[in-house]
C-alpha positions as CSV (number, residue, x, y, z in Angstrom):
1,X,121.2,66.0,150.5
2,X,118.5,63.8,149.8
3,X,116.2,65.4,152.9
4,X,116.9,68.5,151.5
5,X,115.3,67.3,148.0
6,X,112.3,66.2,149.6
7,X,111.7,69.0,152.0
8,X,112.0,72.5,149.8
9,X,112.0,75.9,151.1
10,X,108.9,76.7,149.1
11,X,106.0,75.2,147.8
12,X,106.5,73.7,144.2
13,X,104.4,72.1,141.4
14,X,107.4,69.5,141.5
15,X,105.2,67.1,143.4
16,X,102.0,67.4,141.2
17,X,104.3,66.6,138.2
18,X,106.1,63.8,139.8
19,X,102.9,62.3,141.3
20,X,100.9,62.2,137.7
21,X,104.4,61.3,135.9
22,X,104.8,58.3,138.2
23,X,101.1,57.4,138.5
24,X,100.9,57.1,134.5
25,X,104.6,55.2,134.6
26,X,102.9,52.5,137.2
27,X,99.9,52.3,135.4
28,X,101.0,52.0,132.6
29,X,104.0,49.2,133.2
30,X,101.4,47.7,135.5
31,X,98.6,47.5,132.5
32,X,101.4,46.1,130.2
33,X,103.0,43.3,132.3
34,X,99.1,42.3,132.8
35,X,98.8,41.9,128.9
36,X,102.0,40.1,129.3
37,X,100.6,38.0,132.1
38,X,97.4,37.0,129.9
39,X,99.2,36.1,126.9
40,X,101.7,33.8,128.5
41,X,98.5,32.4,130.6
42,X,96.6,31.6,127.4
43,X,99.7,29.8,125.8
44,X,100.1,27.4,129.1
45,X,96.7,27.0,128.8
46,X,96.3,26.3,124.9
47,X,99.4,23.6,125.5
48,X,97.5,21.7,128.2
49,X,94.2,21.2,126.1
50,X,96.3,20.4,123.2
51,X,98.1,17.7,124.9
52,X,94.5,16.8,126.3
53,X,92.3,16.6,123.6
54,X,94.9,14.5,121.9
55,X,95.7,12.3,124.6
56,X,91.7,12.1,125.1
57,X,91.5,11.1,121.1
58,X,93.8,8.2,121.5
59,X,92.3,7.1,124.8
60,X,89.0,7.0,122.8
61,X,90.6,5.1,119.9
62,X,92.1,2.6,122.4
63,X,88.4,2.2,124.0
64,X,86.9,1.4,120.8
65,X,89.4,-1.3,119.9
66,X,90.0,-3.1,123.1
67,X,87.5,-6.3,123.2
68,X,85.0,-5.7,126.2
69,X,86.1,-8.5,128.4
70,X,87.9,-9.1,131.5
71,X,91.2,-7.9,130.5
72,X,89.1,-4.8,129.4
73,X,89.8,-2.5,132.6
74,X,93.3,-3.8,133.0
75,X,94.4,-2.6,129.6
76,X,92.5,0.6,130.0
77,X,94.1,1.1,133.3
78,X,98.4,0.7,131.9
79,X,97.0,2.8,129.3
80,X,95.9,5.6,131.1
81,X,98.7,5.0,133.5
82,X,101.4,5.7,130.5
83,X,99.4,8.8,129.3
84,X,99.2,10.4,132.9
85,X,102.7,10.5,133.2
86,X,103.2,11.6,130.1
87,X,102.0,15.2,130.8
88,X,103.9,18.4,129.4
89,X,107.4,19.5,131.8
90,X,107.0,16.5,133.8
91,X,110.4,16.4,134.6
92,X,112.4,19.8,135.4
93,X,115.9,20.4,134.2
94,X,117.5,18.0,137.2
95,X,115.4,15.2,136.3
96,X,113.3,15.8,139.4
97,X,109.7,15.2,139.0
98,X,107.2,17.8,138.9
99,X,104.2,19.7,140.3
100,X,102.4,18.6,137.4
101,X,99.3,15.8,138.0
102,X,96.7,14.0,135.9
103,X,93.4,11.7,136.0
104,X,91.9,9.7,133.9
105,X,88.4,8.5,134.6
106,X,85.6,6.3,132.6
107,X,82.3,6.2,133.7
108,X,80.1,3.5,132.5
109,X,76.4,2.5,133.0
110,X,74.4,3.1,135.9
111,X,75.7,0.5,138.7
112,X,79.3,-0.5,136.9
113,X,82.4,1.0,139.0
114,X,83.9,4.1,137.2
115,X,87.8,3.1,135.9
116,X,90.2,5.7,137.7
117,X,94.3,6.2,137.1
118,X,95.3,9.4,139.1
119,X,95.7,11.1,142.8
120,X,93.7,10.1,145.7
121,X,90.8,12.8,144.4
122,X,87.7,10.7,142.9
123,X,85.2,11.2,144.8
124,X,85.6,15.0,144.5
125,X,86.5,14.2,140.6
126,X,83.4,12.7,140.5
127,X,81.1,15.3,142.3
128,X,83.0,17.8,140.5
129,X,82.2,16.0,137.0
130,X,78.5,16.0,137.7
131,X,77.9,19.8,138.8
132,X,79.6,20.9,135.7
133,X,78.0,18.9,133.2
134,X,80.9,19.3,130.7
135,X,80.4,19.5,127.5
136,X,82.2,16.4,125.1
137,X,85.3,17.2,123.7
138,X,86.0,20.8,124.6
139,X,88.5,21.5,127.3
140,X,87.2,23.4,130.3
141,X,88.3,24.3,133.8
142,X,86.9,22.2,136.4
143,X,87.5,23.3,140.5
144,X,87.7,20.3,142.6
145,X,87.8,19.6,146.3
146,X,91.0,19.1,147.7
147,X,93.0,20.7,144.6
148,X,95.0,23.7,145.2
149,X,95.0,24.4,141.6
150,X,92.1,24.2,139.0
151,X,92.0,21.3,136.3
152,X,91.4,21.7,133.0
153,X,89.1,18.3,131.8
154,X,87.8,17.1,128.5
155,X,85.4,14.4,128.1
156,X,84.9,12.1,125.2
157,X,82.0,10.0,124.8
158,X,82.0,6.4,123.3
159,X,80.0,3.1,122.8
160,X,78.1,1.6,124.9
161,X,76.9,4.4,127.2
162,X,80.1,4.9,128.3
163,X,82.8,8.5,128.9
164,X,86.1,8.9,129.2
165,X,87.6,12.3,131.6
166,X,91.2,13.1,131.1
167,X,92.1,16.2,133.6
168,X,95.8,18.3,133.5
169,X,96.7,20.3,136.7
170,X,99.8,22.0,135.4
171,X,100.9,23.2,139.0
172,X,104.6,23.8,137.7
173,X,103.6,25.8,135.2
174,X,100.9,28.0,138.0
175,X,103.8,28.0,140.4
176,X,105.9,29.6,137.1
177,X,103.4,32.7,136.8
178,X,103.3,33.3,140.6
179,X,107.1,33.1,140.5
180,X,106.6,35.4,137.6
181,X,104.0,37.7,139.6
182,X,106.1,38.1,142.9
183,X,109.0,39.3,141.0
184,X,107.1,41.6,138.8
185,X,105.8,43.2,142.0
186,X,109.3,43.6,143.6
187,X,111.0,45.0,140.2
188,X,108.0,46.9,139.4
189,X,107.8,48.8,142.9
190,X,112.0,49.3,142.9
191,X,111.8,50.7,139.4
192,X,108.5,52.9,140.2
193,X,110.1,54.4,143.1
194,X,113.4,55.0,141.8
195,X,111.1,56.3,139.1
196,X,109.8,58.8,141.6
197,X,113.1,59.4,142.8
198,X,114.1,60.7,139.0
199,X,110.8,62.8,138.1
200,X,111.2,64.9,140.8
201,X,114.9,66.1,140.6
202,X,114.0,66.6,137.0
203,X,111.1,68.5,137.6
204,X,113.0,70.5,140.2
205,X,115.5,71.3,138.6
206,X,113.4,72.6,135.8
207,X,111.6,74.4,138.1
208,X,114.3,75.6,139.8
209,X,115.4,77.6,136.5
210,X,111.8,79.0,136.3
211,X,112.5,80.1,140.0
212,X,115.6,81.8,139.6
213,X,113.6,83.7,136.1
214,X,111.1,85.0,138.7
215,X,113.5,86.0,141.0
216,X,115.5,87.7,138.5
217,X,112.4,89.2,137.2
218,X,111.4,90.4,141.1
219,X,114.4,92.3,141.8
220,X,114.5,94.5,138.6
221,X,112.9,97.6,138.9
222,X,112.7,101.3,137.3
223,X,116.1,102.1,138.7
224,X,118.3,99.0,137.5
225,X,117.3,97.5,134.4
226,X,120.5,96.2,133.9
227,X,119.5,92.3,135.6
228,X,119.4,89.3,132.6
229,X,118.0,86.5,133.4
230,X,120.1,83.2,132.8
231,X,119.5,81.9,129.9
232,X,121.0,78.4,130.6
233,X,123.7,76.1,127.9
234,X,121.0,73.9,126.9
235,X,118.6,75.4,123.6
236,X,115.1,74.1,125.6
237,X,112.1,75.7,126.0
238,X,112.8,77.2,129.4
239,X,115.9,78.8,127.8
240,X,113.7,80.7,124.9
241,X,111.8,81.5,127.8
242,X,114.9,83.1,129.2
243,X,115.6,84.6,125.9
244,X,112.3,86.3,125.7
245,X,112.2,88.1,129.3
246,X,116.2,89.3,128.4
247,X,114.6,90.6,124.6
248,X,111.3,92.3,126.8
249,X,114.2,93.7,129.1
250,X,116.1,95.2,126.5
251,X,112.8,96.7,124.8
252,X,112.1,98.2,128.7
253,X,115.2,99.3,128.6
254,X,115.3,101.0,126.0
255,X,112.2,102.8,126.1
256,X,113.2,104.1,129.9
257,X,116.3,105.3,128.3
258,X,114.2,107.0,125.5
259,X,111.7,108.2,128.1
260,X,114.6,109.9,130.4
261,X,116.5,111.4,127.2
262,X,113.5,112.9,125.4
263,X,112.2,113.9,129.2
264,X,115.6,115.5,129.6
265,X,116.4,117.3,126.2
266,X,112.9,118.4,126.3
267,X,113.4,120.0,129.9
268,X,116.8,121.5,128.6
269,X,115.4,122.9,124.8
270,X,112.2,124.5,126.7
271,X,113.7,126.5,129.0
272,X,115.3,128.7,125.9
273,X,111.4,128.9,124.3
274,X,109.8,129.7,127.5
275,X,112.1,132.4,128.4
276,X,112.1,134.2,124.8
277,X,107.9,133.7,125.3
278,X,107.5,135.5,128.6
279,X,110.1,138.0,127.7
280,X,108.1,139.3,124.5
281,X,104.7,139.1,126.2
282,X,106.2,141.1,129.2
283,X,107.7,143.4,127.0
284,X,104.0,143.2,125.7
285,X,102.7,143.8,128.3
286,X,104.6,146.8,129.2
287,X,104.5,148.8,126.1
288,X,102.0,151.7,125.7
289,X,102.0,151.4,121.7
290,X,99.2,149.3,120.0
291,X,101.2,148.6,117.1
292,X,104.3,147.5,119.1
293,X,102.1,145.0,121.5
294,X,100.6,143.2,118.6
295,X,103.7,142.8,117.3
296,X,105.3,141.1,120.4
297,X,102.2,138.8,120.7
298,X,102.5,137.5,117.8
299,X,106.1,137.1,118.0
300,X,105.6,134.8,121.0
301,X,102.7,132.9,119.0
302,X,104.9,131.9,116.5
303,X,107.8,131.0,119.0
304,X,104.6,128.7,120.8
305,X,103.7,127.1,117.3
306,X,107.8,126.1,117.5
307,X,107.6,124.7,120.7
308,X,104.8,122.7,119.6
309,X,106.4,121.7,117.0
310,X,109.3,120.5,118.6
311,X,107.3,118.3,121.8
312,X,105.2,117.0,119.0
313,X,108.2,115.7,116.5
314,X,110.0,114.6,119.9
315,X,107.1,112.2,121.3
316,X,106.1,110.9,117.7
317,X,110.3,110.0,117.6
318,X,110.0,108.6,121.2
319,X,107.0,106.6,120.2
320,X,108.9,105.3,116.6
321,X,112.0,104.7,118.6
322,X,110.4,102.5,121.2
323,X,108.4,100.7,118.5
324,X,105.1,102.0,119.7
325,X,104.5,104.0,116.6
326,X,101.1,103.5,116.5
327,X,100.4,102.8,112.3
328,X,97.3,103.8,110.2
329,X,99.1,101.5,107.1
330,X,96.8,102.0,103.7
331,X,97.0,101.6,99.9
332,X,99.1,104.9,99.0
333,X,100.2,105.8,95.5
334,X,103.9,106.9,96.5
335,X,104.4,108.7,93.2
336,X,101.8,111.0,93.5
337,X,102.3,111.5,96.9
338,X,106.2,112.6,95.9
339,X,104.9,114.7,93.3
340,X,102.7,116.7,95.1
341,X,105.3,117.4,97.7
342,X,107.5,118.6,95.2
343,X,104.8,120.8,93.4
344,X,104.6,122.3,97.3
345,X,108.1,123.1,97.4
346,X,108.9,124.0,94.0
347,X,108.4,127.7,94.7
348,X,110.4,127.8,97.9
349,X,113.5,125.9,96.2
350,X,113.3,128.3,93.2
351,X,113.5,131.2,95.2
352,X,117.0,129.9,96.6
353,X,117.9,129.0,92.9
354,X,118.1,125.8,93.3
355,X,117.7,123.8,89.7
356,X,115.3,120.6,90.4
357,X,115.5,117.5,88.3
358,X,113.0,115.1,89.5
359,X,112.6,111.2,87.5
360,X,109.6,110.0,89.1
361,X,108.5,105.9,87.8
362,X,104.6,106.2,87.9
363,X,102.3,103.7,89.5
364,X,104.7,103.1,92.2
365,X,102.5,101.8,95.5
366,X,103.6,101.3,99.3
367,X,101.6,100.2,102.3
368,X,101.7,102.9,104.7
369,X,100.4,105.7,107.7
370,X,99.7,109.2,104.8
371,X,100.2,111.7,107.9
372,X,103.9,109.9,108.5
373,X,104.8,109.6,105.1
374,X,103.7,112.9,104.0
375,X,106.0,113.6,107.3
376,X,108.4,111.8,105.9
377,X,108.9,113.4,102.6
378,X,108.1,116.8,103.5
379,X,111.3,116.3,106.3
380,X,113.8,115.3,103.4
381,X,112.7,118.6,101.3
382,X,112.9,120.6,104.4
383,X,116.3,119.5,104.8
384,X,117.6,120.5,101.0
385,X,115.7,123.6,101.8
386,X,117.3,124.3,105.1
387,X,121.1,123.3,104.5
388,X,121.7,123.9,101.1
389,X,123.2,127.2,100.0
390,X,121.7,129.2,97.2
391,X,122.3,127.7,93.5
392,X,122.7,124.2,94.3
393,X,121.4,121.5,91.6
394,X,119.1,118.9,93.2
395,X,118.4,115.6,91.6
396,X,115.3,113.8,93.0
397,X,114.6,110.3,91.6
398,X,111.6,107.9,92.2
399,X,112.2,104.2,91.2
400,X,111.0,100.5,92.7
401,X,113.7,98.0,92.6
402,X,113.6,94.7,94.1
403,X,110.2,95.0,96.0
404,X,111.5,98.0,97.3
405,X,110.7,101.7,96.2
406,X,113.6,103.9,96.7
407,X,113.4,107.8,96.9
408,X,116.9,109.1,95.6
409,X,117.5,112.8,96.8
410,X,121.2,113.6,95.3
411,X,122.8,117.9,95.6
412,X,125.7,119.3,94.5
413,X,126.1,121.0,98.1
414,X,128.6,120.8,100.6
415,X,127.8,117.3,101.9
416,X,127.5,116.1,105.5
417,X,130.5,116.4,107.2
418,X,132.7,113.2,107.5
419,X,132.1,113.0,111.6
420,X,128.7,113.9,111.2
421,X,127.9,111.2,108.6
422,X,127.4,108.4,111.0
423,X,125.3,110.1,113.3
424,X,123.0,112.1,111.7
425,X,120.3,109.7,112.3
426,X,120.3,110.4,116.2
427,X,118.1,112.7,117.9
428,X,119.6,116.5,118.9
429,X,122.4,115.7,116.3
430,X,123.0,118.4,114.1
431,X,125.8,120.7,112.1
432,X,127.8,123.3,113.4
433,X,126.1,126.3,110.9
434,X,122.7,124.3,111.5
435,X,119.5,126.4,113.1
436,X,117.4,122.8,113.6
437,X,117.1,121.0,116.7
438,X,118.4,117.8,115.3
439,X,115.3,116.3,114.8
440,X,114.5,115.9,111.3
441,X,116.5,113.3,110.3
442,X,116.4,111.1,112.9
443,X,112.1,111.3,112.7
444,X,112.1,110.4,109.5
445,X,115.0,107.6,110.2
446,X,112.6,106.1,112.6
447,X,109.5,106.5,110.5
448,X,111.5,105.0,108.1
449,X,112.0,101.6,110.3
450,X,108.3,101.6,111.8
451,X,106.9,101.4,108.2
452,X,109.7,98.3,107.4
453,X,111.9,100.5,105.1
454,X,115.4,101.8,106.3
455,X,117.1,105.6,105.2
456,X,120.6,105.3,104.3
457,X,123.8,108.4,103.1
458,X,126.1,106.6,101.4
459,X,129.7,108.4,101.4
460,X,130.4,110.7,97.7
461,X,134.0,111.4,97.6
462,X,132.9,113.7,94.0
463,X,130.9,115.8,97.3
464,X,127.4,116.9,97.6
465,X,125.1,115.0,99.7
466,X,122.7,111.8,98.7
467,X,119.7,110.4,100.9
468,X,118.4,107.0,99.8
469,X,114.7,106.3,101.8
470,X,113.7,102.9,100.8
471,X,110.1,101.3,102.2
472,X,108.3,98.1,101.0
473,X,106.3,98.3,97.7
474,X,104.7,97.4,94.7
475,X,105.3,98.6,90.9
476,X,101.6,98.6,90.1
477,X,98.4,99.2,91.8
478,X,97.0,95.5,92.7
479,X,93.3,96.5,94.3
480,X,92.4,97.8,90.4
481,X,93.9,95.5,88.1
């Protein structure tokens, strides 16, 4: 299993991410056990020249006090003796001595023997001492001959030309931080490997679930549009990722279905069209009297101009259907726009008898495309016109409620039939006594939605019909106040 994580089928970005994740993780863990290092350093450090510039101060004081005759050097000597071993973790936890050394040197005038307490290391002390130069009462590090491990010195100087040295080799406490090091090293490589180890079946198995997207992706084509890609338990990124392809998918979908559906009922209403055309201009074409041919001709012109009609409402329904409705949205004045429709077809709904009663709120403004609107509007009239029988009252009312202006169109006619009534919004659906192609409704339904608004037929057991169109507005004209 585990050759089979580290030898994939394909090349993958897995290894980039796992390299830079573990390179930053062993950088970084390496950078903050080094601050770690420092810090305890410095505070081994800032113990030993505490103890030594104290011990160095009493050493001094004893100097100063201690009559300069023969018992001089003897005294200096137990002294020095008794602060030598009195150096910080002398002793470990068994009572064992440890690493842990100390000097003590005095040098006098030129010719008098220098007074040493300490290892077998004054010569080099001494050569050591000179080079350096120290300066009094400030703890340095000193390298000497012989000594595995740096000392730290302070001098002090006192009467009579003379200075005292005291020197600390803490080796416990250096063979502590190299303890300290080694381990580091061996945790620190275990824990960046396993590290390693971690990033990469994460990363892997994210990727792997961006695989299997583009695979899913791969195999759909124009035939089968019916693949999803998983969309996985977990609410991540890779999931919305998931849920966006599946949302594009549907939208494809939906559009091929469109596509074949408008390709098909157009194929099927043309043939009808396209017959009666060539039959009239052949009958045209065959006729010896003037009169007679013009009035074929235009006969087929006007059956052209329905045909146009028809390919021209089915593409823009297409279009508003997919959601590719391609909007020219302005500043339009929705009750004037009403009102001159109904000033249009006043006449035509007269001359069926119909009685109009239009309430129209002025000053009523939506954002919108005028040709679709006009579209729109002109559609709903069409339909009164078209379905209503003669004498029928129709009630037309303008109003903006709730951010929302709403264009009431109530009859007194014989309603949409109870199985009709939930889908008279689809394309090619239509009545029984109807002469339409079932477009009307259903372009000005989509129309409706492209422009953010919605058409609705709410049930009227008293009968007649009502048509509520509702799209996004404003009572008042904003750009002029």
């Amino acid at each position: 299993m585990f050759s089979k994580l580290l030898k994939p089928s394909r090349t993958t970005a897995a290894w980039r991410i796992t390299i830079w994740t573990t390179l930053a993780f062993a950088l970084g863990s390496a950078l903050a056990f080094g601050i770690t290092y420092v810090v305890v350093a410095n505070s081994v450090r800032e113990r030993s020249d505490a103890w030594l510039s104290g011990e160095a101060g009493v050493l001094g004081e004893v100097s100063n006090s201690t009559p300069q005759d023969a018992l001089y050097d003897r005294i200096m000597e137990e002294v020095a003796e008794l602060a030598t071993h009195e150096v910080p973790d002398e002793y470990g936890d068994h009572g064992q001595r440890s690493n842990s050394s100390a000097f003590f040197l005095q040098t006098g005038i030129s010719g008098e023997t220098p007074l040493w307490v300490g290892p077998d290391l004054r010569d080099s002390v001494l050569q050591a001492i000179q080079k350096a130069k120290l300066a009094p009462d400030i703890p340095q590090s000193l390298h000497i001959d012989g000594a595995s491990v740096p000392f730290r010195v302070v001098a002090r100087n006192r009467e009579h030309g003379r200075t005292i040295y005291l020197g600390l080799s803490d080796n416990a406490a250096m063979h502590l931080l190299q303890r300290l090091i080694a381990q580091f090293l061996m945790v620190w490589a275990g824990t960046v490997f396993l590290g390693f180890i971690i990033s990469y079946a994460s990363a892997r198995g994210t990727l792997l679930r961006v695989e299997h997207i583009s695979e899913t992706v791969a195999r759909i084509g124009s035939q089968d549009l019916s693949s999803r890609v998983p969309e996985g338990k977990s609410k991540d990124e890779i999931s919305r990722l998931s849920s966006t392809f599946n949302q594009m998918l549907d939208r494809i979908q939906a559009s091929v279905h469109q596509l074949r559906v408008v390709t098909d009922s157009v194929a099927h209403d043309m043939k009808s069209p396209v017959t009666t055309i060539r039959g009239r201009l052949e009958v045209a074409l065959s006729t010896s009297d003037e009169g007679g041919w013009r009035e074929h001709v235009a006969e087929a012109i006007d059956e052209l101009d329905r045909l146009s009609h028809f390919l021209n409402t089915s593409l823009d329904l297409a279009e508003a259907e997919a959601g590719a409705l391609h909007l020219n949205r302005e500043r339009l004045n929705f009750s004037a726009l009403v009102r001159q429709q109904l000033d249009l077809y006043q006449p035509a709904l007269a001359a069926h008898n119909h009685a109009l009663i239009a309430e129209l709120e002025d000053h009523v403004f939506i954002d919108g495309d005028l040709s679709l609107i006009h579209r729109i509007v002109s559609n709903l009239f069409e339909n009164e016109l078209a379905h209503l029988p003669d004498g029928c009252r129709i009630h037309i009312r303008l109003c903006f409620r709730e951010k929302q202006a709403h264009l009431i169109i109530e009859d007194s006619g014989p309603g949409f039939p109870a199985d009709l009534r939930s889908h008279v919004f689809e394309r090619f659906v239509k009545g029984k006594q109807s002469r339409g192609r079932g477009l009307g409704l259903a372009f000005v339904n989509a129309a409706a939605h492209a422009h953010g608004g919605c058409v609705k037929i709410p049930a009227r057991p008293s009968g007649g019909a009502e048509i509520i169109l509702s799209l996004p507005g404003s009572p008042l004209d904003q750009s002029s106040s």
